[in-house]
Structure formats: C-alpha cells, structure tokens
C-alpha positions as CSV (number, residue, x, y, z in Angstrom):
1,X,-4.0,-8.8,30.6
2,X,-5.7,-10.3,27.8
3,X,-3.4,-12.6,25.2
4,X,-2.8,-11.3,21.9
5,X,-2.7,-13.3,19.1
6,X,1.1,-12.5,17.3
7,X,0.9,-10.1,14.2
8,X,2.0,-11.7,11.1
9,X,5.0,-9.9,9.4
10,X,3.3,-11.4,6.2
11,X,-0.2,-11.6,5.0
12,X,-0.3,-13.3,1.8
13,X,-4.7,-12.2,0.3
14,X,-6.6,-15.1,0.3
15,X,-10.1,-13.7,-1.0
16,X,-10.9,-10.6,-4.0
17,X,-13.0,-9.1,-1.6
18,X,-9.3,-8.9,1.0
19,X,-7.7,-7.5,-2.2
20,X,-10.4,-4.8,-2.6
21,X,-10.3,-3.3,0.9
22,X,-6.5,-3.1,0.5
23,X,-7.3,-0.7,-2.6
24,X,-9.2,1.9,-0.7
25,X,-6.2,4.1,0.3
26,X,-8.1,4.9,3.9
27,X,-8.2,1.0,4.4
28,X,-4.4,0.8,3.6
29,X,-3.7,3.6,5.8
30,X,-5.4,2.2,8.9
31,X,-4.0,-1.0,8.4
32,X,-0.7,-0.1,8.6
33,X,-1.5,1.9,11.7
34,X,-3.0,-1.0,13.7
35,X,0.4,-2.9,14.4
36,X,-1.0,-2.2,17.7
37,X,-4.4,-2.3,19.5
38,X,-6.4,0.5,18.7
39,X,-10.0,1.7,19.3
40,X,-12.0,3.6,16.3
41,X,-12.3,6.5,18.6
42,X,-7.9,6.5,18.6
43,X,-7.6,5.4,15.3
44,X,-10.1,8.7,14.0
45,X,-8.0,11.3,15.9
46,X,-4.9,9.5,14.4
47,X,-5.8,10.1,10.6
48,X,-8.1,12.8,11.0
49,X,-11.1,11.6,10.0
50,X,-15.1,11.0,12.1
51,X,-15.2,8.0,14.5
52,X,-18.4,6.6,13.1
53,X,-16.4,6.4,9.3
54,X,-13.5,5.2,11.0
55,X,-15.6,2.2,12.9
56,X,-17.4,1.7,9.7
57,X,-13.9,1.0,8.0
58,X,-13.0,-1.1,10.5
59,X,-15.9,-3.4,10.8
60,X,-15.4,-3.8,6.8
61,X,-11.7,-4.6,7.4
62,X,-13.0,-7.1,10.1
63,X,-15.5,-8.6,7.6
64,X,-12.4,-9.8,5.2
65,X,-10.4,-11.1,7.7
66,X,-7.7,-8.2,8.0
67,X,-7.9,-6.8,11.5
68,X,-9.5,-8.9,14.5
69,X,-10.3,-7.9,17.6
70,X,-7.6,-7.8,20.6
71,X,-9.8,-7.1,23.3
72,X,-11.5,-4.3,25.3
73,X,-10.8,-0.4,27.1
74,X,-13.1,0.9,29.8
75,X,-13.2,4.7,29.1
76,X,-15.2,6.6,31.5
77,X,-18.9,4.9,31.2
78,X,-17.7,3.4,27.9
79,X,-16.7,0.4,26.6
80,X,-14.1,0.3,23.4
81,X,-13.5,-2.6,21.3
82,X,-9.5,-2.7,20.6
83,X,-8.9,-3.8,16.8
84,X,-5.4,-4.9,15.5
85,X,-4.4,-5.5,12.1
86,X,-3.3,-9.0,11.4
87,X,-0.2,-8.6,9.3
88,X,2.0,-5.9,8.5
89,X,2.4,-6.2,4.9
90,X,0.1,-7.9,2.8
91,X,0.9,-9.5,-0.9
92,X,-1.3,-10.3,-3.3
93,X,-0.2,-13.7,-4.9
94,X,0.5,-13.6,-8.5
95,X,-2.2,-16.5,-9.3
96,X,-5.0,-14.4,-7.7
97,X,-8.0,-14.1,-9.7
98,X,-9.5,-9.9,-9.8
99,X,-13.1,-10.1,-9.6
100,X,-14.8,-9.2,-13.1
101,X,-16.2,-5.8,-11.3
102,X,-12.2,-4.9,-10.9
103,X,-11.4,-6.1,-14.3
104,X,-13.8,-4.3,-16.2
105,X,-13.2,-1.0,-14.0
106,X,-9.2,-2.1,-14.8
107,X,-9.8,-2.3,-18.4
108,X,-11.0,1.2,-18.8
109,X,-8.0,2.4,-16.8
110,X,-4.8,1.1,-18.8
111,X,-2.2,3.3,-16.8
112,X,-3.8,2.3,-13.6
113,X,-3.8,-1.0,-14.5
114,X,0.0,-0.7,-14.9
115,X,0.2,1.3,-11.5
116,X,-1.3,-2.2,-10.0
117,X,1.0,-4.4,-11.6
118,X,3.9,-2.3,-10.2
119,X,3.2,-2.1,-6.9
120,X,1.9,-6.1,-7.4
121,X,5.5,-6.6,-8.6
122,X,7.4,-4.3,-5.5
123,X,5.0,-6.4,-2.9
124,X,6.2,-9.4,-4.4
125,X,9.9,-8.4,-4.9
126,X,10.3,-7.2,-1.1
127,X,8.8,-10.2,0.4
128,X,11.1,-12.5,-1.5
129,X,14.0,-10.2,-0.3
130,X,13.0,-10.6,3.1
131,X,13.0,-14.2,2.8
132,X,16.1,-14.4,1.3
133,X,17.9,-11.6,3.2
134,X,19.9,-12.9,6.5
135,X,18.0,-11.4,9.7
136,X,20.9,-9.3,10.5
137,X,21.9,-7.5,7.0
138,X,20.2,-4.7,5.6
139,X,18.8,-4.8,2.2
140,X,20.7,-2.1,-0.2
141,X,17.2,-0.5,-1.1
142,X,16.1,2.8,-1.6
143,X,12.6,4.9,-2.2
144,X,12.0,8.2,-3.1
145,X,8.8,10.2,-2.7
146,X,7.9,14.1,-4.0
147,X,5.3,15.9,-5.4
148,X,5.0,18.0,-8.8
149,X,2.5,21.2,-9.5
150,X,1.3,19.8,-13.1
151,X,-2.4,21.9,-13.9
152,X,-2.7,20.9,-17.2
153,X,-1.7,18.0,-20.4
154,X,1.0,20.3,-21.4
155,X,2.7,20.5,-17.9
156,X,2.6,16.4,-17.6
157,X,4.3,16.6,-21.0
158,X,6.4,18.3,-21.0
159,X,7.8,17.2,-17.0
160,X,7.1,13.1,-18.7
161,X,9.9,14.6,-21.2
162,X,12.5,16.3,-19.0
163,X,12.0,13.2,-16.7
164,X,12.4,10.1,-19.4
165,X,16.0,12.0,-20.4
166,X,17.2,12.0,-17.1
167,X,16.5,8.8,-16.2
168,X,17.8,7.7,-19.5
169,X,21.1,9.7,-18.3
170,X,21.3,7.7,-15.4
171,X,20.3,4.6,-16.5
172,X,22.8,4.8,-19.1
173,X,25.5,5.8,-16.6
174,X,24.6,2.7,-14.9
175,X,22.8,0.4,-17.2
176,X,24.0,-3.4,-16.3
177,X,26.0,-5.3,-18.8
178,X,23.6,-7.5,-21.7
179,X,22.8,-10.6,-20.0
180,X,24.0,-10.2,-16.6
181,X,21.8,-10.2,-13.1
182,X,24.4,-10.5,-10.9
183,X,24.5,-7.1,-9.5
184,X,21.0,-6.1,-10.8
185,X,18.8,-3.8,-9.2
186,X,14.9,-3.3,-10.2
187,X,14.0,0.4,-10.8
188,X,10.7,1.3,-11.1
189,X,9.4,4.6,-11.5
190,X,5.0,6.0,-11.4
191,X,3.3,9.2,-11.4
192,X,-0.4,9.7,-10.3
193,X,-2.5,12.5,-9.1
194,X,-2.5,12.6,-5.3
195,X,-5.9,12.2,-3.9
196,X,-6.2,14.5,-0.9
197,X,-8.8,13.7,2.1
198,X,-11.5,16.2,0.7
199,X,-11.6,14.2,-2.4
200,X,-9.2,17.1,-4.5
201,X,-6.2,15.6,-7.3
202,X,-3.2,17.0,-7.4
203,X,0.1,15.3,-9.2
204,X,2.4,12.6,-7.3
C-alpha cells in the first residue's frame, strides 16, 4: 500500500495563480471532493461532468500546487493516476497581492468585488475559530442556503426591499449593546445569480 502524504486541514494560498483556480467554481468543487484519492474517470461520474475536462482540471489544480498525486489503480488494461487534494480548506491571507488581470476584471465588478471580500473575510473568520476553539466544543455557528425566482430589476427590488426590513427586524431584536463584543456574532448576508452547469443564471 502506497504511503499517503497527510491532508492538511488548512491551506493557507501562496501564489495568484493558487487563488485563481480556487475561483473557478468547478475547481472548488473538486477540491473539496478529493479528501480522498480519486481518479479523473471517478471524479467525472461524481460531478457529472466528461473525463477528459475533468483530467484537464485536474492537471491545472496539479500545476498550482493544490492536489498531488497519491498513487496508482489498475483498471482492466488501464492504468489511473489517483489525485488528492492537499488541504481541506484553503484561505487566502489578507496581504495577498490579486494579479492586475483580477483587479482590473474586479474593478468593473463592484458587487462582486464585495462578494470576494466576504467570503475572504468568512475564510479568515473560521480558521481563526478553529484555532481558537477547544478540539472538543462545537462552534455556535450557523449557515443558511435557498434560492429565489427573481426574472427581472423589479423582482431583485423589490425582494432587496422586503429582505433589508426583515433583517433590520431582527437585527434590531438582537442588535448587541454600543461598544460591546463580548457576545458578538458576525452576520453576513449575499445574493448572486446561480450559475448552473450549462452555463444558465438564475438568483441565489
């Protein structure tokens, strides 16, 4: 049995070109399915999605330094190369300098360039969690997920108005005292349109 090299529970980028394979959303998704060996062939009937892509992907993913190869798997006359990803979250560090191609494509994108810094700033926030957290107590955490139908600019409108008066509802309700962070939780709260495989946007 061949030795495998331990998986990292934290990958902290080291390179713009690391940071830009992490913002493909295919990339993402097959790096967080390669906690364990897999072949292209496995990983292609796991997302859906051609083998030859798939390897493509993965050769690219190799290239930065964010999956290696674990070894080999004789199938019938065949021989597949086993990939595994090398972490299983990864953080961009706050000091990390975007390539000018991002920036300017950032630039032209304000909202998106928000939607980065957000999930920049949940990255950092959970790994300093799990740092701080003791190994046998739970984080009090929580993440919610669900899609909206909105076809046009007066749908997103009018649900960016019905939603900005509940949360301020809640967030009144709840809203921590001026000054104090001793029982402060971080909400954060996006919307984007939902890019299905076939390339088609719909609202998230």
């Amino acid at each position: 049995m061949e030795h495998l090299e331990p998986i990292l529970p934290v990958y902290r980028l080291e390179t713009a070109e690391q940071a830009l394979a992490l913002l493909n959303p295919k990339r993402a998704d097959m790096l967080r399915l390669l906690d364990e060996p897999a072949s292209a062939s496995e990983l292609a009937r796991r997302i859906g999605e051609p083998a030859q892509k798939v390897n493509y992907h993965l050769k690219s993913l190799e290239k930065v330094g964010l999956v290696r190869r674990s070894g080999t798997r004789q199938v019938k006359n065949l021989v597949e190369v086993l990939y595994r990803a090398v972490a299983r979250t990864y953080v961009i560090p706050d000091a990390f300098g975007w390539p000018e191609e991002l920036r300017s494509r950032l630039k032209t994108q304000g909202a998106l360039r928000h939607l980065v810094s957000a999930a920049e700033q949940i990255r950092n926030d959970a790994v300093r969690l799990m740092d701080a957290a003791d190994e046998t107590a739970e984080v009090p955490s929580a993440a919610m997920e669900f899609e909206v139908d909105l076809p046009d600019e007066a749908a997103r409108e009018a649900f960016i108005r019905a939603y900005t008066e509940a949360v301020k509802q809640v967030a009144g309700k709840f809203r921590a005292p001026q000054g104090s962070k001793e029982h402060a939780f971080r909400v954060m709260a996006v919307i984007y349109p939902q890019i299905e495989a076939g390339g088609t946007e719909h609202e998230r």
